[in-house]
C-alpha positions in Angstrom: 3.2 -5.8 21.5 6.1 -7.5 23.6 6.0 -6.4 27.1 8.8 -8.8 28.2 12.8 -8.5 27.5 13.1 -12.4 26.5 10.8 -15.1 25.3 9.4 -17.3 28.2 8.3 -20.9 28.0 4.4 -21.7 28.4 3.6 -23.4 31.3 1.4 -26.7 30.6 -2.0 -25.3 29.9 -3.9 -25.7 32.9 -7.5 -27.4 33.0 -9.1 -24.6 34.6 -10.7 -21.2 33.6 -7.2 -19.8 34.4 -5.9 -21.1 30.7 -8.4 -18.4 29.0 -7.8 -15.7 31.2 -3.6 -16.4 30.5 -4.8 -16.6 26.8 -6.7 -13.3 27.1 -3.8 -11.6 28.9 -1.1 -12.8 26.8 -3.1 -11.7 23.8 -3.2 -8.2 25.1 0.3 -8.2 26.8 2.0 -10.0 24.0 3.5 -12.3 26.6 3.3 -13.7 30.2 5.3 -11.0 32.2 5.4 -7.8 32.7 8.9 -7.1 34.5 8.7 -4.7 37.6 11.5 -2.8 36.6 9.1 -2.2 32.7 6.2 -1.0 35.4 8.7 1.2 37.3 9.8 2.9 34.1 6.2 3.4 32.7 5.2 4.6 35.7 7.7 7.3 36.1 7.2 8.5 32.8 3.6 8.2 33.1 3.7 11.0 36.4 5.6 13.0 34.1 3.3 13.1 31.2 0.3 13.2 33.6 1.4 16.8 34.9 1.6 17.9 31.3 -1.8 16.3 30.7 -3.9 17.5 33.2 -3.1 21.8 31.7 -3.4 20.5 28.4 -6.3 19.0 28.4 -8.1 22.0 29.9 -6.6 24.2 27.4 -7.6 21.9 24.4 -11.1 21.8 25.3 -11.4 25.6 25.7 -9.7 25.6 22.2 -12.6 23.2 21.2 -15.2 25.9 22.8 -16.7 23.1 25.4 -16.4 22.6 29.3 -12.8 21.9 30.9 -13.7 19.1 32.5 -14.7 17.2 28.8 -10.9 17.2 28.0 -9.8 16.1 31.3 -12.0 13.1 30.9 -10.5 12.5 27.6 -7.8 12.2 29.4 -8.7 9.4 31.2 -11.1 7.3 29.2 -9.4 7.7 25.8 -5.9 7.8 27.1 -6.8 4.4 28.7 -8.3 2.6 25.7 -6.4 4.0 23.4 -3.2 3.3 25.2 -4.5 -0.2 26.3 -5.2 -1.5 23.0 -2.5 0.4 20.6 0.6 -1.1 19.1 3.0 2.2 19.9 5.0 1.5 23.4 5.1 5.8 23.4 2.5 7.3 21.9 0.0 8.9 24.2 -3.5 10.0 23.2 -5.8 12.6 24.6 -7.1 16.1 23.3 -4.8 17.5 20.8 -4.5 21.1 19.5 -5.2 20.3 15.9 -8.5 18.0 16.6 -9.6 20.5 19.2 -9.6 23.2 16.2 -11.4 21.0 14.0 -14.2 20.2 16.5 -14.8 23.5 17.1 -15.5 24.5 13.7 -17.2 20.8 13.6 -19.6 22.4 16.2 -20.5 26.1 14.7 -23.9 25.0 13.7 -24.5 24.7 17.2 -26.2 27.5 18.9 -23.8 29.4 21.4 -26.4 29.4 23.7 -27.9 26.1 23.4 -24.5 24.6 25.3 -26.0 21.2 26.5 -26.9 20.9 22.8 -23.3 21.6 22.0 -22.3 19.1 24.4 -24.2 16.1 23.6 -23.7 17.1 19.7 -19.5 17.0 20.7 -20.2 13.3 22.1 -21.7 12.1 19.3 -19.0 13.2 17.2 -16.4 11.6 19.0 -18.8 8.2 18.6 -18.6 8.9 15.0 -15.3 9.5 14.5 -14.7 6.3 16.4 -16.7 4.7 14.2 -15.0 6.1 10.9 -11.8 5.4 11.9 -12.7 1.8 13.4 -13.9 1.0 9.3 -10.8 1.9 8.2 -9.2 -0.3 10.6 -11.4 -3.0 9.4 -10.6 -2.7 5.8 -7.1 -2.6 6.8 -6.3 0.3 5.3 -3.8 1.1 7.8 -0.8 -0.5 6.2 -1.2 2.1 3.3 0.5 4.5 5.8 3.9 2.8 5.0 3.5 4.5 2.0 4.3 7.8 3.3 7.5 9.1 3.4 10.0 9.2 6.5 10.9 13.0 4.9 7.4 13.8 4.9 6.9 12.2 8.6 10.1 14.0 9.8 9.3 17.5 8.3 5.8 17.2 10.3 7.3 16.6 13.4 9.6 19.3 13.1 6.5 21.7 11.9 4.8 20.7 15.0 7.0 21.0 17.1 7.7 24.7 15.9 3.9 25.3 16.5 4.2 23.5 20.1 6.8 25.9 21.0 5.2 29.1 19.3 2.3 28.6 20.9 3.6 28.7 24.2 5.0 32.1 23.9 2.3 33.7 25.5 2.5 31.9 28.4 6.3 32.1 28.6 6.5 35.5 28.4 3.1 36.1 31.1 1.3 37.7 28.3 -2.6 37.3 26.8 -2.5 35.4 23.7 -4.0 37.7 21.5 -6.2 36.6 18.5 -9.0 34.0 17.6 -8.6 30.3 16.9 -9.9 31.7 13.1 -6.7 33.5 13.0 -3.3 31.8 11.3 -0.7 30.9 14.6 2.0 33.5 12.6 -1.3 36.3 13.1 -1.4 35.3 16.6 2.1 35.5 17.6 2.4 38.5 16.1 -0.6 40.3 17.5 0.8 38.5 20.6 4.3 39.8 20.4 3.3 43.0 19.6 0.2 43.8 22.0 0.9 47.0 24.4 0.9 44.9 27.6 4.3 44.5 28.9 6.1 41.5 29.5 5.6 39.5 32.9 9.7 39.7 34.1 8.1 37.0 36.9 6.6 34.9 34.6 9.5 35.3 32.2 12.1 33.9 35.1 10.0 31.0 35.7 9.7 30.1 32.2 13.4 30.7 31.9 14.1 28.9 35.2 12.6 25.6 33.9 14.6 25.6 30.7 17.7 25.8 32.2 17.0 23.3 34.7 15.3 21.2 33.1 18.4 20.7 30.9 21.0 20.3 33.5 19.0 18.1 34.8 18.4 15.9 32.1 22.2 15.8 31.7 22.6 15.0 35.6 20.0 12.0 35.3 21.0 10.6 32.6 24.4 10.6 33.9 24.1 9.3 37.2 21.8 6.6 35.9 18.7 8.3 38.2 15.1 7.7 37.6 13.9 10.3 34.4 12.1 12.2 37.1 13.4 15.6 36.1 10.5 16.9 34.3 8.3 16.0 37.0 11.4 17.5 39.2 11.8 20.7 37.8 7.7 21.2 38.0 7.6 20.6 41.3 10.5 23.0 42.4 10.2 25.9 40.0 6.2 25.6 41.4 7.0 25.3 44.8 9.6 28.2 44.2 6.9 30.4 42.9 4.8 29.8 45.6 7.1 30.3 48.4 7.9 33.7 46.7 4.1 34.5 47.0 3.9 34.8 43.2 1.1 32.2 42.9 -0.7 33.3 46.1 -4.4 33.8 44.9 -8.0 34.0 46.6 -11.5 35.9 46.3 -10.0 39.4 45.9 -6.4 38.4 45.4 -5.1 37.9 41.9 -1.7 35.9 41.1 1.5 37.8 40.1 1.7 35.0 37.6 -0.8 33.2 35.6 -2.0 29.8 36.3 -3.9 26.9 34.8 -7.5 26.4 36.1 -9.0 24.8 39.3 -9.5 21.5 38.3 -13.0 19.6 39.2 -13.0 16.7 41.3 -15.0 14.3 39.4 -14.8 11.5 37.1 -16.9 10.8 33.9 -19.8 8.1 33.9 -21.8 6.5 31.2 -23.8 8.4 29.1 -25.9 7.9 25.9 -25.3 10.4 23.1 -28.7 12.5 22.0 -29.1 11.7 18.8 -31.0 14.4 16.4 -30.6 12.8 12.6 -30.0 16.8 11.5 -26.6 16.7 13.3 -26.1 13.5 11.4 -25.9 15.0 8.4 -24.4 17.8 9.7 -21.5 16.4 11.5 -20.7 13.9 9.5 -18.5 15.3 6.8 -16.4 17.2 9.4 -16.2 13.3 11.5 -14.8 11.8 8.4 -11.7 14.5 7.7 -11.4 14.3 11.6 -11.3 10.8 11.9 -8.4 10.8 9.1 -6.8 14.0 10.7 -6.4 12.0 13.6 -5.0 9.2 12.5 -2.6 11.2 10.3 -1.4 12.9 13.4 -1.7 10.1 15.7 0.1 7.7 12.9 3.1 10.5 12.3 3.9 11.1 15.8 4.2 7.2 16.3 6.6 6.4 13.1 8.5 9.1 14.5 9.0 8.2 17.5 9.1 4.1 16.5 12.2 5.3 14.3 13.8 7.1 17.2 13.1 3.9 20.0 13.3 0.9 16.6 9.9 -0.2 17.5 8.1 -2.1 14.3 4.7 -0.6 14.6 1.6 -2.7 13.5 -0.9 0.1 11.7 -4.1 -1.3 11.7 -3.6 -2.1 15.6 -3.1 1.5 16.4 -6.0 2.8 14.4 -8.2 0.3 15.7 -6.9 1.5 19.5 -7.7 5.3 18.2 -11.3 4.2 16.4 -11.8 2.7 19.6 -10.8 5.2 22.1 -12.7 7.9 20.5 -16.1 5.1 20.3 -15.6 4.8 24.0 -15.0 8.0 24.7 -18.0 9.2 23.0 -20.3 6.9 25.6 -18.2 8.7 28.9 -18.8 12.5 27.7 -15.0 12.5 26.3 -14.7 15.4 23.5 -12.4 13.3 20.2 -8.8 13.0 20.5 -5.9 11.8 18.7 -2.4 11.0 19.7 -0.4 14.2 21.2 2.9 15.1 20.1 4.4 16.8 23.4 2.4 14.3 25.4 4.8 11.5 23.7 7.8 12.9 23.1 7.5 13.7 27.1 6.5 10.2 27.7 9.6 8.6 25.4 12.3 11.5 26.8 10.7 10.8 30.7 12.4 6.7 30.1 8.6 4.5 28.7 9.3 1.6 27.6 5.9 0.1 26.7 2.1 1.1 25.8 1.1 0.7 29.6 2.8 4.2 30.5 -0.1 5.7 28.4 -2.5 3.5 30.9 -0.6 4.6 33.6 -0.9 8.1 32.8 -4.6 8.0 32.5 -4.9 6.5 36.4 -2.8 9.1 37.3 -4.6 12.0 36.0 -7.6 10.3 37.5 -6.4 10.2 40.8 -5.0 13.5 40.5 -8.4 15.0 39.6 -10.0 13.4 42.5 -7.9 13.9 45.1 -5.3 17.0 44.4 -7.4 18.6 41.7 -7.6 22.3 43.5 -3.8 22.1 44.2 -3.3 22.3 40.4 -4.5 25.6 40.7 -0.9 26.7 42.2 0.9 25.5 38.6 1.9 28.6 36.7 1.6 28.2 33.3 5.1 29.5 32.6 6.5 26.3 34.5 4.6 24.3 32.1 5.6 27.1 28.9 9.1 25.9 29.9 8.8 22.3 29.8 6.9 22.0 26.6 9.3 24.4 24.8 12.2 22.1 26.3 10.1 19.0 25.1 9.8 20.4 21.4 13.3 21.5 21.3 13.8 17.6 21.8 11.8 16.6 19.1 13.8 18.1 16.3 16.6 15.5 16.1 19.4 17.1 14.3 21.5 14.5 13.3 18.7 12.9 11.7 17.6 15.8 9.6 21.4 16.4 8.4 21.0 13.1 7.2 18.0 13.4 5.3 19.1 16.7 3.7 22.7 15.3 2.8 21.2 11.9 1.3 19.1 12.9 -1.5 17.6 16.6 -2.5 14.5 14.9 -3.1 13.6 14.0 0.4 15.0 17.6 1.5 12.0 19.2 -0.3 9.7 16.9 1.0 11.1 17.4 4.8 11.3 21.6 4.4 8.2 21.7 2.3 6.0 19.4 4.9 7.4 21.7 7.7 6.9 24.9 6.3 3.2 23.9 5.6 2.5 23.1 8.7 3.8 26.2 9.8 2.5 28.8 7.5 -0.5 26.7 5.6 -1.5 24.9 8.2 -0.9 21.5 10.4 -4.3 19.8 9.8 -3.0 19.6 6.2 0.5 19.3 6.3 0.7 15.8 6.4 -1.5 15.5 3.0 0.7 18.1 1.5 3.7 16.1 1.5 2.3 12.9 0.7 1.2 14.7 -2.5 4.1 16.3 -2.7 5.7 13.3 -2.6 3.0 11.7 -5.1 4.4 14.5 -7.4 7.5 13.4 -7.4 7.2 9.9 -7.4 5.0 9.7 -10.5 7.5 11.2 -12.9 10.2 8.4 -11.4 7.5 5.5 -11.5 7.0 6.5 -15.2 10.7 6.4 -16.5 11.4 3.4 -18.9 14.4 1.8 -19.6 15.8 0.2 -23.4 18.3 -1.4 -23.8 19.6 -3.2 -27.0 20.7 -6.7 -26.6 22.9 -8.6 -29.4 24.4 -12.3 -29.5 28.0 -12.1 -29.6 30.7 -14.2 -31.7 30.9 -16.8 -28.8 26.9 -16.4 -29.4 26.1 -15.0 -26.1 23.5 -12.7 -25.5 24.4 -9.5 -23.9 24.0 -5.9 -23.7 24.8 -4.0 -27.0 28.4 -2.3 -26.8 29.4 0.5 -29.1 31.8 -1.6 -31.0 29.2 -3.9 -31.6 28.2 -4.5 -35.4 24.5 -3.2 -36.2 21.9 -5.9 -35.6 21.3 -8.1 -38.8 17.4 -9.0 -39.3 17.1 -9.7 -35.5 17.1 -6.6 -33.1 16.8 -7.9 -29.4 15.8 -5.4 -27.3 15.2 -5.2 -23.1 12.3 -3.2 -21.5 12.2 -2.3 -18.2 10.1 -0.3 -15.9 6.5 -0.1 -14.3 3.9 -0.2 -17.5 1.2 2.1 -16.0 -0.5 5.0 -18.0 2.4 7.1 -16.5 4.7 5.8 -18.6 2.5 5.3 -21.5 3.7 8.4 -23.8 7.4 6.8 -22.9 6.8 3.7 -24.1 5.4 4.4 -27.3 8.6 6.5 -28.0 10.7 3.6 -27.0 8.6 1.5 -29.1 8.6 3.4 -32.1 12.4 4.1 -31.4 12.9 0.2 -31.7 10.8 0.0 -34.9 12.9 2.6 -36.4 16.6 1.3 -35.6 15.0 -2.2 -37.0 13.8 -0.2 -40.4 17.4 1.2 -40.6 19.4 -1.9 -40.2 16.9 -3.9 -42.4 15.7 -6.3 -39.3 12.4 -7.7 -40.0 12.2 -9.3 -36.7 11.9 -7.9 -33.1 12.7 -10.1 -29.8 10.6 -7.3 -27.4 12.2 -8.5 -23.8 9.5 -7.9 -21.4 10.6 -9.7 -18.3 11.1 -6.5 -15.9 8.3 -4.9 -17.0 5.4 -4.4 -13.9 2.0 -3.3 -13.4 0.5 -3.3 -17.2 -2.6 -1.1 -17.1 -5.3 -0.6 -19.8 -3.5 2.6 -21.5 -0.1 1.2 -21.5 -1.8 -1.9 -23.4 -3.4 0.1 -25.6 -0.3 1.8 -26.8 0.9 -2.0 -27.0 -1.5 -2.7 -29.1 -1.4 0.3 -31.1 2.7 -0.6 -31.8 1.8 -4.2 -32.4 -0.7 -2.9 -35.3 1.9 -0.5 -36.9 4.5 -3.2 -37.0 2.1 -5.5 -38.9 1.2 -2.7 -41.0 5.4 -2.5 -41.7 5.9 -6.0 -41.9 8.1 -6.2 -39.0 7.4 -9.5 -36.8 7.3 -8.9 -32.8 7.7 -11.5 -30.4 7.5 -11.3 -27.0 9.8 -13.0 -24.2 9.8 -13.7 -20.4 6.3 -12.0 -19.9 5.3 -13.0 -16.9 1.8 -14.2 -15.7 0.2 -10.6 -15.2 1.4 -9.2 -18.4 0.2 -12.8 -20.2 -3.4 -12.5 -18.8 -4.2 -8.8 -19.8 -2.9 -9.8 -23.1 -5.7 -12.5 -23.0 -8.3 -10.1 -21.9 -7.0 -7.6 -24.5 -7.6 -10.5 -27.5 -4.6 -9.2 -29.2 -4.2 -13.1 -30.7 -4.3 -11.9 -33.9 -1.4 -9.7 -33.6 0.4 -11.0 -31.7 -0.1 -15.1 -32.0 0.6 -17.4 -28.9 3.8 -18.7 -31.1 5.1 -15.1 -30.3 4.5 -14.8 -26.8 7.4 -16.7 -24.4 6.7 -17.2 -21.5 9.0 -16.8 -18.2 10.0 -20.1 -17.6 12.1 -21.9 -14.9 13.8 -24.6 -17.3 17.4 -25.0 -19.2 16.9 -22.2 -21.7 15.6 -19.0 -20.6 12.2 -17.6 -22.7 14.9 -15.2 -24.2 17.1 -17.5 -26.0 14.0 -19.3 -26.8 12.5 -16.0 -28.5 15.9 -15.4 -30.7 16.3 -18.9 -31.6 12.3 -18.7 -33.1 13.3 -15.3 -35.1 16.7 -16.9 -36.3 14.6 -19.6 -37.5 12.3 -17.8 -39.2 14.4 -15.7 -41.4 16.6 -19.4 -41.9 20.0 -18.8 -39.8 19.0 -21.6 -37.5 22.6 -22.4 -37.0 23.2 -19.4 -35.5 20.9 -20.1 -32.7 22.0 -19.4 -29.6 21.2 -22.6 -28.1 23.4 -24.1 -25.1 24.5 -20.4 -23.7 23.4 -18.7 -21.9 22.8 -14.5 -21.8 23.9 -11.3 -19.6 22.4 -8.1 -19.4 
């Protein structure tokens, strides 16, 4: 990726080991600098996104049913890599919800006591979901996601980030969260909502507190040009505020008015080997392949999203390398498997990053958080953090953007509201794959629409689109095909086909010019209803020629052997000379019936 606002020179290539280090560097940088004021930024942000981490990460790996401390070093090791060696300048990686849901059910073969089993089976999953995704990065595979829809990417995010914010009710409102990780989110609000414990007012103020603030103070940053500190801002003071009120006071006998996240353990992950029992293989590796694809869906989504908001031009197979990569590594430095976080990111793009090393940054930070401040965490309510994450969703959801979507074309509205709502009430590990199916769906019938139109040569013998006023066509009927000639559209074209042979029967034309030039894509069942035409028309002595096929259309023919029906003296090719294979096609079938001097030849043809 770039990391530098304007192209620099190289300096002369020095003699020394120093030219493949610079090589190595500006490989990985993109180019020679990296401007203080782009490590000031990133850096900022990355504080930001690091007090949002450190909770997260904690919560994710209880979701996952492991230790704490497993998704704190994800944190780190995968945030690093991951962020390191990815193409996005925003996306940052870690635990995620929906990976964390998968991993657990991943892990149910697991005995619940047997938790060292559990663990070293959860590292070994990460290593093979590293390894998945790092095959599909190989095979390039990665570019294939250009083929899903902005709508469809759009409707996700905007699913998500419904599910971020409803699943930070609980903690706004200083309630349980009632209900199982088994249950739908919907089941679990409403069992939440609806539970006979009352509502925390404290926890409530807090939570409402750092909404309000934290938009005025977006507003006040952004307009006296300040650092994007205010997350981090509005963390610090509604915390401190809850502590000076005595509301987060807590000790051996002394519980918290408020709740807060965990203590967190001052220690860093070192290198460890994965057991390896060939049973889990099997086992595990079904649920490491949808994983692996779940999070590069997730990861990939959250990036184009976010690319389209910041105009970044992403490179695919780059990213989900970094992510096969970061979960490999991970796997090796008791990391449970991650993905690419939605809140995480849009905190890191709202909080002012302006290139991958925030996500770097970010991991350090946590880091050095967890060894040196770790048990001051312990005074964060989680209705501060409720707060921010509901603002941060909030921000996702860009309005303008979806007015647009819906306005342009009803099409893309279904695929937006459809991907949304599954991910809401289906389910987000599959929302993604709904809408690209969805959108499948609908594509298919479009791909598979074929166009006629009926040609004639004029008085000023000129070949152009048929008008109504036209005379009928007189033993040559010209007629232009267009569309993509895959078994789709195969039912179409032999309508359009046997429409042609008709209106030739009609008007007495013993000769078809079959324009072929924007036809795409034959396949074997569109040939074979080709083929079946060609054989009819024989059978009814009408003569087909062929004109501008071009070279993928001329060697399926070949394969096909269809030189008995249709002879190379009726196939024109597309040819860059004076007369276009057309003209060339008309003057053959004017020939052949002996009104030669009608030919065409010397004009030229519109259609």
């Amino acid at each position: 990726m770039n990391t530098s606002a304007q192209t620099h020179a190289a300096p002369p290539a020095p003699s020394t080991g120093a030219a493949a280090l610079r090589r190595l560097t500006s490989a990985v940088m993109g180019r020679w600098t990296y401007p203080w004021a782009w490590a000031r930024a990133d850096l900022v942000a990355a504080l930001t996104v690091a007090a949002i981490s450190l909770p997260q990460s904690i919560a994710y790996a209880l979701i996952a049913g492991v230790d704490p401390r497993f998704g704190l070093y994800t944190a780190i090791v995968f945030t690093a890599v991951a962020g390191w060696l990815g193409s996005s300048r925003h996306l940052v990686n870690g635990p995620t919800g929906a990976v964390s849901l998968v991993v657990f059910s991943a892990l149910a073969f697991i005995d619940p006591e047997a938790r060292l089993d559990a663990y070293e089976a959860l590292f070994l999953l990460a290593v093979l979901i590293g390894i998945f995704q790092i095959a599909i990065a190989v095979l390039r595979l990665g570019d294939l996601t250009r083929y899903i829809s902005e709508s469809v990417v759009t409707g996700f995010i905007v699913g998500a980030a419904a599910l971020t914010a409803i699943g930070q009710v609980a903690n706004a409102l200083g309630v349980k969260a009632m209900g199982s990780g088994h249950q739908h989110v919907l089941t679990r609000l409403w069992l939440t909502l609806t539970q006979t414990s009352p509502f925390n007012l404290k926890a409530l103020t807090l939570s409402a507190s750092t909404v309000v603030l934290a938009l005025a103070a977006r507003r006040l940053v952004r307009r006296l040009g300040w650092p994007q500190l205010d997350m981090l801002a509005v963390l610090l003071l509604v915390s401190g505020s809850a502590w000076a009120l005595g509301w987060s006071d807590h000790g051996p006998g002394l519980k918290p008015a408020v709740a807060l996240i965990e203590a967190v353990p001052a220690s860093l992950p070192g290198f460890h080997v994965p057991v390896i029992h060939w049973h889990w293989l099997i086992d595990m590796t079904g649920s490491a392949a949808s994983t692996a694809v779940l999070g590069l869906l997730e990861a990939l989504a959250i990036a184009k999203a976010i690319a389209q908001k910041s105009r970044q031009t992403l490179d695919y197979n780059r990213q989900i390398l970094a992510e096969g990569l970061g979960n490999l590594v991970g796997g090796f430095f008791q990391c449970m498997p991650g993905a690419g976080s939605l809140s995480r990111t849009a905190i890191n793009y709202q909080a002012g990053a302006v290139s991958r090393f925030s996500g770097v940054f970010t991991a350090f930070v946590v880091a050095g958080v967890v060894l040196t401040l770790g048990p001051l965490t312990a005074y964060i309510p989680k209705a501060v953090l409720a707060g921010l994450l509901l603002v941060a969703a909030a921000r996702l959801i860009d309005l303008p953007r979806l007015r647009y979507v819906i306005r342009g074309s009803r099409y893309d509205a279904v695929l937006l509201v459809a991907t949304a709502l599954a991910a809401v009430f289906i389910d987000i590990e599959v929302a993604i794959l709904f809408g690209v199916v969805l959108s499948v769906i609908g594509y298919v019938p479009k791909a598979a629409r074929l166009n006629l139109r009926e040609l004639v040569v004029s008085a000023e013998r000129v070949v152009r689109e048929r008008l109504p006023e036209d005379p009928a066509p007189s033993g040559v009927l010209i007629i232009d095909l267009e569309g993509e000639l895959f078994f789709g559209a195969a039912p179409r074209l032999s309508e359009l086909l046997n429409q042609a042979a008709e209106r030739a029967r009609q008007h007495g034309a013993g000769q078809l010019v079959l324009r072929v030039k924007r036809v795409r894509n034959p396949d074997v069942v569109a040939l074979e209803a080709l083929e079946l035409f060609l054989h009819e028309a024989r059978h009814s002595g009408l003569v087909v020629r062929l004109a501008g096929v071009r070279p993928d259309l001329q060697a399926a023919l070949q394969r096909m052997r269809l030189e008995d029906l249709l002879p190379p003296s009726r196939v024109f090719l597309e040819e860059d000379e004076a007369y276009s294979s057309t003209l060339k096609a008309i003057r053959s079938a004017l020939d052949d019936i002996g009104r030669s001097s009608e030919s065409p030849e010397g004009r030229y043809y519109l259609v």
